[in-house]
Steps between C-alpha positions, in 0.01 A plus 500: 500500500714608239771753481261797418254411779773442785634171558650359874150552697507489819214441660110655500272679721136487468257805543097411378596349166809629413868340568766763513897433516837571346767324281799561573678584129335550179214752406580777240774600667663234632459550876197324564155530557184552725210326323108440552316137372136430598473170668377366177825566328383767275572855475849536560659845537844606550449754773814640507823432341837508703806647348814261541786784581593752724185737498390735812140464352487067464551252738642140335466157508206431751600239658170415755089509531356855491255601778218696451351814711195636379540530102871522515780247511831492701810271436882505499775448232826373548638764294481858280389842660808728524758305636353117406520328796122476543171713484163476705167633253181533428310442200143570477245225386419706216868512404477895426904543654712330697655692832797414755459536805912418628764462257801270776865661497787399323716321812841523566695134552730468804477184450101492474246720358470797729254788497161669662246308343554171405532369113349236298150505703423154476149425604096523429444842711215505760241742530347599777327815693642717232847365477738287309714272700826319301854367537799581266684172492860664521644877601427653771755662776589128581493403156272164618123680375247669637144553564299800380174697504393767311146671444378459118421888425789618718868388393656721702365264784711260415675299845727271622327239730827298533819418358618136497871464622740251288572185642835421642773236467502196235104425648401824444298526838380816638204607785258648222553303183600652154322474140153519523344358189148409582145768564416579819168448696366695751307447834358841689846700487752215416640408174623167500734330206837261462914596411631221311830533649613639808375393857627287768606225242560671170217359369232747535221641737139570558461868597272744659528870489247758580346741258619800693853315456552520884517137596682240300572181604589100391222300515 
């Protein structure tokens, strides 16, 4: 990698013989990249280049594996869109544009990062039946995260599955836990993942919540 290619990858995904994934700065235009290699190193494209600054048409700074739904792929950046606090998009395999989905809100501090949606989504999205599932590492109404779905050709579908609370006192413990910085996996109509902070100890907790974002709970 080199600085017109995309440098920083982070991490592949394999469909017939063809890796996909994104580094995180670089490209021609600074932000980053989504690129394509055969599994036998050759033909490498720069699918689409990233622009690194405030632009409601680029996300920035890809900071996780892609995943891949039919012949387009889906990942989140850590920052540009409108307010550059963190995009979700879609680039197709073909790399003819470059869409997004959710642009996160600018948050308020009093003294943490407040808002609807979360910022700074912070995790390898999961597909499934249609939908995108995610957490935002910070923001939300509690300002300790959140979890999120939202159906590829219908941003306006964006939802809240849960917010994450702050912890409280010098252990930072809480019921929920706060700062969810891992992917999620799901089983029938729960999502499972991990806070690191937050939870009966301050140190973190295992978490289920379900896909309709009715039930969560500590695991």
């Amino acid at each position: 990698f080199n600085s017109t290619s995309g440098w920083r990858p982070n991490g592949v995904i394999l469909s017939g013989s063809t890796l996909y994934g994104p580094t995180d700065f670089g490209g021609t235009r600074g932000g980053g990249t989504m690129f394509a290699v055969s599994t036998n190193g050759t033909g490498y494209t720069n699918l689409y280049n990233l622009n690194f600054a405030v632009d409601p048409n680029s996300p920035n700074t890809p900071q996780f594996p892609l995943v891949l739904a039919g012949d387009t792929l889906y990942g989140a950046t850590w920052y540009g869109g409108p307010y550059n606090h963190g995009t979700l998009f879609s680039v197709p395999t073909n790399g003819t544009s470059s869409g997004i989905l959710h642009s996160f809100y600018s948050p308020t501090y009093n003294p943490y990062a407040n808002n609807y949606d979360g910022i700074f989504p912070s995790a390898r999205l999961l597909y499934s039946g249609g939908v995108l599932y995610g957490t935002a590492e910070q923001g939300g109404n509690s300002g300790g995260g959140t979890v999120y779905a939202v159906i590829p050709n219908n941003p306006g579908s964006f939802r809240i599955l849960h917010y994450f609370t702050v912890g409280s006192g010098n252990a930072g413990t809480n019921a929920d836990g706060a700062y969810s910085f891992a992917g999620l996996v799901l089983l029938g109509s729960t999502l499972y993942g991990t806070t690191y902070g937050g939870g009966a100890t301050g140190n973190g907790a295992v978490f289920a919540v379900s896909t309709n974002g009715g039930i969560y709970q500590p695991v």
